[in-house]
N, C-alpha and C positions, 0 to 999 in steps of 0.2 A: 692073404690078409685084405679085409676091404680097403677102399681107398678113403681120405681124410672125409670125415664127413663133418662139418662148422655148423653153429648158428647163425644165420646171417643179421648182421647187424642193423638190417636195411627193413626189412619185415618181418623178421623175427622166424624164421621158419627154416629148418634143421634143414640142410643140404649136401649137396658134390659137387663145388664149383667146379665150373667148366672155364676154364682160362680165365681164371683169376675174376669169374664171374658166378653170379648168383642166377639159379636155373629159374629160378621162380620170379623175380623181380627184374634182374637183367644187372644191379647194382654190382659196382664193382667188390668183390673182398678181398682182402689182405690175409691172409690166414697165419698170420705171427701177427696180428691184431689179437691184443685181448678183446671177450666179452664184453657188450656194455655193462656199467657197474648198476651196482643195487639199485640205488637210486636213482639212475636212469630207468631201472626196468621196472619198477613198482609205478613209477611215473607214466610210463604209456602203457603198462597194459590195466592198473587198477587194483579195485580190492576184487574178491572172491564176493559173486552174489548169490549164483545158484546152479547145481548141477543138474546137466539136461539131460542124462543119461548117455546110456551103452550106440554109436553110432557106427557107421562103416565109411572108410573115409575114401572113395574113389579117385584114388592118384598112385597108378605102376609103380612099383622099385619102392617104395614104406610100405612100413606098419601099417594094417587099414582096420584093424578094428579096437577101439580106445572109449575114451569119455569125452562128450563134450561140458564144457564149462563155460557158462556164461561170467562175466565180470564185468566192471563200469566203464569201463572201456572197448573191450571188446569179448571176441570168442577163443576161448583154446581149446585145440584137440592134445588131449595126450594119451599116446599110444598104450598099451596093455602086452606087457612080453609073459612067459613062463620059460622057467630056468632048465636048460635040459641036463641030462646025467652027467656030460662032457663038462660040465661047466658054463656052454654058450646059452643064451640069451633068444629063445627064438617068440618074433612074434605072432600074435594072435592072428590066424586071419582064416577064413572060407576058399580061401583062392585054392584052386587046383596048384600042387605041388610043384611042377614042371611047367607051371605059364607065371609062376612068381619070381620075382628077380633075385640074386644073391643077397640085396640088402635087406627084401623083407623078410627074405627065407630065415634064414640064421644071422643073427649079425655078430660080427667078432669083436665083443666089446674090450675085450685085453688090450685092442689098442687104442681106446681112452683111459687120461690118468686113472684112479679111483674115485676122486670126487668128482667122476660128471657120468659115468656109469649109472644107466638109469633104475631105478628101483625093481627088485625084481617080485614080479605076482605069480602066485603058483596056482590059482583057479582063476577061470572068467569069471568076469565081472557079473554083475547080476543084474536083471534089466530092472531094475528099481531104482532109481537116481540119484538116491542117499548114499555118502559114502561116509568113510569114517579115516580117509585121508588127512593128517594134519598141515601136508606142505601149502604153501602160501602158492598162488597163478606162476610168482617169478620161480619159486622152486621146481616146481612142476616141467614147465616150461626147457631150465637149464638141466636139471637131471634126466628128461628123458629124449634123448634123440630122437628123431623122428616126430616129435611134437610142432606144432607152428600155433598162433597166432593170430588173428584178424582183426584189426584199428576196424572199430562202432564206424568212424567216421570213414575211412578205407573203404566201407561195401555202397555197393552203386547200386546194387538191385538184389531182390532175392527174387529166385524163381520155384515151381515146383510142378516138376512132372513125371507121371509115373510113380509116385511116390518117391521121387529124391529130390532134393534139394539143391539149387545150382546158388552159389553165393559169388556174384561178381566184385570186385574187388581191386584196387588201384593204390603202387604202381603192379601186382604182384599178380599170377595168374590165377582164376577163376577156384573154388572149388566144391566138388560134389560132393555131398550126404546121403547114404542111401541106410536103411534100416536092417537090424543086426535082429534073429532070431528069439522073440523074448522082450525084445526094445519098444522102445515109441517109436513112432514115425519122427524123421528128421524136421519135418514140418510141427508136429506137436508139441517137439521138444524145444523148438525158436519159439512158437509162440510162448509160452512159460514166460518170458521175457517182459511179455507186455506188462506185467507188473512194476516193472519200474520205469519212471518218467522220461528216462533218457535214452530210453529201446526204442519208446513209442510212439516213432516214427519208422520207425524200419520197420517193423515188427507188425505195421497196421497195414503194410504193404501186401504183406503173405497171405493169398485170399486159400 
């Protein structure tokens, strides 16, 4: 059985604390903490503005290939599983089999209740950016493990080389985008953004 995997309250990004700490930010968790509530979470992450499509998300031991969604506050990635025969939950990725970790390989969601079991998808996504999703950024978010997170105001720089995306980010560690078969480039998919007022400033950064 895997081991607890939490939301972190601190950045918002699905984890395995490591002594009673968050791998990504360093904050401390409680893990008999509940969740932040509703209205906490619609609060800092926003409304839903625009889906930037199909991305590969370059971080060992997750899910790496999902959606990115832009909102007024910031970015969420959320992961893309298909259900296998057994029941489990395996997710989406390119990664050679035997260099991927236990958690992104298969993950044993039996040991989450049922309401926080994440949705499950039985085709990849389509590299078209449209979706026909109805959950809200905070459902999205809570339903599917492996999802994070990133505060507009949080990111300190974006960068791009090679065609991926490096999104520096405070207090939490950095993360990379690289492009998914089919997809936009992780760079085409940020600028999309520039359409709304409160992007663009970041978003005029990315040459």
């Amino acid at each position: 059985m895997s081991s607890l995997i939490v939301l972190c309250p601190h950045c918002l990004t699905w984890v395995e604390p490591h002594a009673q700490s968050c791998t990504e930010c360093g904050c401390t968790i409680n893990v008999d903490d509940p969740d932040p509530g509703q209205d906490e979470l619609v609060y800092r992450m926003g409304g839903h503005l625009r889906e930037l499509g199909p991305v590969k998300l370059l971080r060992r031991g997750w899910p790496s290939c999902g959606r990115l969604i832009g909102t007024t506050e910031g970015l969420l990635f959320v992961p893309q599983f298909i259900k296998q025969p057994n029941g489990s939950l395996e997710a989406v990725t390119d990664d050679v089999p035997e260099n991927s970790s236990r958690v992104a390989n298969v993950l044993h969601w039996w040991s989450l209740p049922p309401w926080r079991r994440p949705v499950e998808v039985d085709t990849p996504l389509p590299a078209s950016a449209d979706t026909d999703d109805p959950r809200s950024p905070v459902e999205m978010l809570v339903d599917s493990p492996g999802a994070f997170f990133i505060r507009r105001e949080a990111i300190q720089r974006v960068t791009v080389r090679w065609g991926r995306v490096q999104i520096e980010r405070r207090p939490a560690r950095s993360v990379a985008l690289a492009q998914v078969p089919g997809g936009p480039s992780p760079r085409d998919a940020l600028k999309r953004m520039i359409d709304f007022p409160s992007w663009r400033a970041v978003i005029a950064t990315i040459t």
